[in-house]
C-alpha positions as CSV (number, residue, x, y, z in Angstrom):
1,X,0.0,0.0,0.0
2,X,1.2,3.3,-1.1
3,X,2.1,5.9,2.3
4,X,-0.7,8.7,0.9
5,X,0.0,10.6,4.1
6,X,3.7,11.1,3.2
7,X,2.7,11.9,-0.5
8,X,0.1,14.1,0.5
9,X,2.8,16.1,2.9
10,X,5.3,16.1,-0.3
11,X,2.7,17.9,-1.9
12,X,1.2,20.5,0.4
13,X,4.8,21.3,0.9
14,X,5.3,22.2,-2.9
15,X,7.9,19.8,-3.1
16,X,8.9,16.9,-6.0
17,X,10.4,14.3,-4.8
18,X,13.4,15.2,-6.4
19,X,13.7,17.9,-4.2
20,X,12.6,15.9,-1.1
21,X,15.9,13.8,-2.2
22,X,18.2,16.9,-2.4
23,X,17.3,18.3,0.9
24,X,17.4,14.7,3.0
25,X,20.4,13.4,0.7
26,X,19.3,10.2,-0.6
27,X,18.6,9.0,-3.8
28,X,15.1,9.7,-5.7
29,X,14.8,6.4,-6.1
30,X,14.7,5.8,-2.5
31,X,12.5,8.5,-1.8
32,X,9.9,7.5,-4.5
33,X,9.9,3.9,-3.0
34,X,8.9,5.5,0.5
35,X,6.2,6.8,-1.2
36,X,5.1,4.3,-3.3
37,X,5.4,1.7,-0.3
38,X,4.6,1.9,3.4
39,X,6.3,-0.8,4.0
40,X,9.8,0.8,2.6
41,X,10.8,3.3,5.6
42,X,14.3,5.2,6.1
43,X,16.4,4.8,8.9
44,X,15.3,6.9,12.0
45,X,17.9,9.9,11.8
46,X,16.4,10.3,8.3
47,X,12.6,10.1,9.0
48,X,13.2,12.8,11.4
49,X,14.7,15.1,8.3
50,X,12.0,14.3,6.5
51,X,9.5,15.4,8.8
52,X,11.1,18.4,9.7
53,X,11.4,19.4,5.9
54,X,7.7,18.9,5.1
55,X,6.9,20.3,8.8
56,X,5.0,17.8,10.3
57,X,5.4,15.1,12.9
58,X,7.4,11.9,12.0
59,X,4.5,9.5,13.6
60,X,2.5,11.1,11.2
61,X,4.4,10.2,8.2
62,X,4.9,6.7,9.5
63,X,2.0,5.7,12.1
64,X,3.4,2.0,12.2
65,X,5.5,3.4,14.9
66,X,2.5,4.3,17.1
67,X,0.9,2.4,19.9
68,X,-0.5,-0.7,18.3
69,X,-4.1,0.7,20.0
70,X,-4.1,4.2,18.4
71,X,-3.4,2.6,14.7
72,X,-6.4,2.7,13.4
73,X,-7.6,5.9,14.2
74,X,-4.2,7.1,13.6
75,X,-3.9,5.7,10.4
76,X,-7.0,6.1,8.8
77,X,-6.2,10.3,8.8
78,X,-4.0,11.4,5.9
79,X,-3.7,14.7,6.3
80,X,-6.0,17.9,7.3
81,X,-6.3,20.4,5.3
82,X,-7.4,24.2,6.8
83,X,-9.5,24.8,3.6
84,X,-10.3,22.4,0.4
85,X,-8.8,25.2,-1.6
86,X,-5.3,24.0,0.4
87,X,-5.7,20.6,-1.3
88,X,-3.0,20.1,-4.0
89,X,-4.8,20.2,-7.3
90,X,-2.0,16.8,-8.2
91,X,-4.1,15.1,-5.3
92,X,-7.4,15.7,-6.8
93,X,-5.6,15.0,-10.2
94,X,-4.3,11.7,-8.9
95,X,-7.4,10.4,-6.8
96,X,-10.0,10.8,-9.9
97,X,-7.3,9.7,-12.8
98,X,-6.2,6.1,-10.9
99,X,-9.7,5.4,-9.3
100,X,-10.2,1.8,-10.3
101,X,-13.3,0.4,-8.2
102,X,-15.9,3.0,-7.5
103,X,-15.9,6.7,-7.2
104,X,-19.1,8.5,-5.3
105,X,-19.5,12.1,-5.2
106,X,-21.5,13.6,-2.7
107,X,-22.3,17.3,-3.3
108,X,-24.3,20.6,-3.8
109,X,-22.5,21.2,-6.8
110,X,-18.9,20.0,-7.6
111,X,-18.2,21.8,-10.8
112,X,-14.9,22.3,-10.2
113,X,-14.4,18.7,-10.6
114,X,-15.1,19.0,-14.5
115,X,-14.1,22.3,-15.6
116,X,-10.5,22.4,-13.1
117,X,-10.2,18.8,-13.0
118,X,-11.5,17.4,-16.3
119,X,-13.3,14.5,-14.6
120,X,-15.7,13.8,-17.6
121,X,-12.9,12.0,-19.8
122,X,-12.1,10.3,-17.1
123,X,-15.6,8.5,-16.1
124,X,-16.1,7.7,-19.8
125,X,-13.1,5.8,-20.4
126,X,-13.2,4.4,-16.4
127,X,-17.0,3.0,-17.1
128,X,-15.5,1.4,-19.6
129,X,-13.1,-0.6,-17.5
130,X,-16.0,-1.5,-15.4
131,X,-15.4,1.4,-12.2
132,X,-18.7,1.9,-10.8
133,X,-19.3,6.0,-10.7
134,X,-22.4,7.6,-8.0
135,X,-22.9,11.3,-8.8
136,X,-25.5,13.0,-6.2
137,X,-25.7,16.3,-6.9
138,X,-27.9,19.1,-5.6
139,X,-31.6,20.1,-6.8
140,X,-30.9,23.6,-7.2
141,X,-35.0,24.4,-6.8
142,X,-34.6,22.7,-3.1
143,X,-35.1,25.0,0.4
144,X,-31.6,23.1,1.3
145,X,-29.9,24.8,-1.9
146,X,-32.1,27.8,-1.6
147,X,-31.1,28.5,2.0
148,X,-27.3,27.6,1.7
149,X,-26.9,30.2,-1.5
150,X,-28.7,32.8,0.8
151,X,-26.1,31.8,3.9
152,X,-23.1,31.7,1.6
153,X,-24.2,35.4,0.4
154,X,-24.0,33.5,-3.0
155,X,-28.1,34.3,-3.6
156,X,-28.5,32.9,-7.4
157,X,-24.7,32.0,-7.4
158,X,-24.8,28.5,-6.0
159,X,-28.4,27.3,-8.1
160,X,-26.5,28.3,-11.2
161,X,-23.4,26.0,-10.2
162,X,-25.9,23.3,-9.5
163,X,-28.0,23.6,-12.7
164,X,-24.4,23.5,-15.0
165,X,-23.2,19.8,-13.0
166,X,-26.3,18.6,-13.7
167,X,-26.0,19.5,-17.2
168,X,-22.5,18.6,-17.7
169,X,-23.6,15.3,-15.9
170,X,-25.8,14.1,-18.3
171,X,-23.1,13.6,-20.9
172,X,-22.0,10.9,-18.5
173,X,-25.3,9.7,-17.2
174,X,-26.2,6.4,-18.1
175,X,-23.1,5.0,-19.2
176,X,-22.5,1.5,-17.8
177,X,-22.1,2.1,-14.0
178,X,-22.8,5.8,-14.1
179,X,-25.7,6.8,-12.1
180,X,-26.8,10.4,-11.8
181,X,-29.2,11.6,-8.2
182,X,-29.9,14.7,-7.1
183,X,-31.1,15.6,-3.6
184,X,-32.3,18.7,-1.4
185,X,-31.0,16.9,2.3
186,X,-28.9,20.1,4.1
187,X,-25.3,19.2,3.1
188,X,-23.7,18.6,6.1
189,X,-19.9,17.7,4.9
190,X,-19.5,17.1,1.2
191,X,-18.2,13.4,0.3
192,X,-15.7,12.4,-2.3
193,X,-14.7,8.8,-2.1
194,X,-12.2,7.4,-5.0
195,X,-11.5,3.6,-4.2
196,X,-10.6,3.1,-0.3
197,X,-10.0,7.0,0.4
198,X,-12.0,10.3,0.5
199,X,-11.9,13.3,0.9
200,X,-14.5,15.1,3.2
201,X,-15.6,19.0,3.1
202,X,-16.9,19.5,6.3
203,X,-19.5,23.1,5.8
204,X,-19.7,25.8,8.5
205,X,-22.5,28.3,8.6
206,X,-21.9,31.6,6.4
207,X,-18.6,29.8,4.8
208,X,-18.0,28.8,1.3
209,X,-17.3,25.4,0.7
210,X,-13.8,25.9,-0.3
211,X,-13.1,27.8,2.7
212,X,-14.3,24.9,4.8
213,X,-11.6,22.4,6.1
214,X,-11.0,18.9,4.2
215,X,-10.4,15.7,5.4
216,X,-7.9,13.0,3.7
217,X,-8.8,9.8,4.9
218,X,-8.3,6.1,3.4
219,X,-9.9,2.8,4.8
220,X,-7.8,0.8,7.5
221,X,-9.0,-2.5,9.1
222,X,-10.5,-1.4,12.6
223,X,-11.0,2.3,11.4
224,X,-14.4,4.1,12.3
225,X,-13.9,7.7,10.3
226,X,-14.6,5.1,6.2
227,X,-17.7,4.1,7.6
228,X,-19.2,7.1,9.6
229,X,-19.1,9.4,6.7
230,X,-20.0,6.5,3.8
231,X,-22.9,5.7,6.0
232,X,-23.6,9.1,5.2
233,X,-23.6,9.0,1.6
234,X,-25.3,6.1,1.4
235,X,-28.2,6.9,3.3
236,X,-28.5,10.5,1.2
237,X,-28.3,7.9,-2.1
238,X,-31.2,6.0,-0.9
239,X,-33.5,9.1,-0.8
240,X,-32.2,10.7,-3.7
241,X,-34.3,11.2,-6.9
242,X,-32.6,9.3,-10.1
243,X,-31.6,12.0,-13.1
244,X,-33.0,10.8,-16.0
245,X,-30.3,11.0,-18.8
246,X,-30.6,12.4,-22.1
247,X,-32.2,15.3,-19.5
């Protein structure tokens, strides 16, 4: 298993890891097999180097070296972000382009994953492959949408974000294992799940979504975080009306 929080730092430090190599004095090779492996871990002198360079805690990095009881927990966080705007645009990049299982998308509107991260190409040659895609998107004519736009100071603003993902959804709705929902629940945190992590966008009142803080997290054995917030998709995907394609 690849270590996503160590990638993750690399990236919200603006670093390649070319440069990561440079600064720590070690091969690229070396560093890219750290990254690519959590199994593959330097020496302790080094992960300490590391963790100073990218400014975060070593145990984070490498949680292995926690107390077997706080693993899971431990583990199952990749990284916080203080906004989604703080999420490297490579992460988003990276998550939607290798997804090879299922990718579910819990939103109001998400548009920025078409028109900054050019996600449509991506579903129609993924469906292909046989990756199951979920897509719930808002009802812009909901109170829920209604009264967020209002609280955002977005009035109009956030309906007409809706309205274009829906539309540029229904170039992919109905492909084979594409399905299309919207709903008008109040959007608590907004889910994106790409394989066995996701990212959540927790909402506070008056905020813009991208201002909001963001959650990495990826599914551990013994973990709680996967299924709290999946729970929560799910159940919103259970009430929420089917977009007939070809809308």
């Amino acid at each position: 298993m690849a270590n996503d929080r160590l990638r993750a730092a690399i990236d919200a430090a603006s670093l390649t890891i070319e440069q990561v190599s440079v600064r720590v004095d070690v091969d690229p090779k070396t560093v890219e097999r750290w990254v690519y492996s959590d199994a593959r871990r330097p020496h302790r002198t080094t992960r300490l180097r590391v963790a100073q360079l990218l400014r975060v805690e070593e145990t984070h990095l490498w949680p292995a070296d926690r107390r077997p009881s706080s693993a899971p927990a431990v583990a199952e966080l990749v990284h916080l972000y203080p906004s989604r705007s703080a999420v490297p645009f490579t992460l988003w990049t990276d998550l939607i382009r290798n997804v090879s299982e299922a990718m579910d998308v819990l939103v109001f509107s998400g548009q920025f994953l078409v028109e900054q991260h050019d996600a449509l190409p991506v579903v129609r040659t993924k469906s292909e492959q046989g990756v199951r895609f979920r897509f719930v998107v808002g009802d812009h004519t909901s109170p829920a949408v209604i009264q967020r736009a209002a609280e955002e100071g977005t009035t109009g603003g956030l309906e007409g974000r809706v309205q274009m993902m829906r539309r540029y959804l229904q170039e992919v709705a109905g492909l084979p294992g594409v399905e299309v929902r919207t709903h008008g629940t109040i959007l608590y945190n907004s889910i994106y799940r790409f394989d066995d992590q996701a990212l959540i966008n927790g909402h506070a009142f008056g905020s813009l979504a991208g201002q909001n803080p963001m959650l990495h997290i990826r599914r551990v054995p013994g973990g709680s975080l996967w299924e709290h917030y999946l729970r929560s998709f799910e159940r919103v995907w259970e009430i929420a009306e089917p977009e007939p394609a070809g809308r």
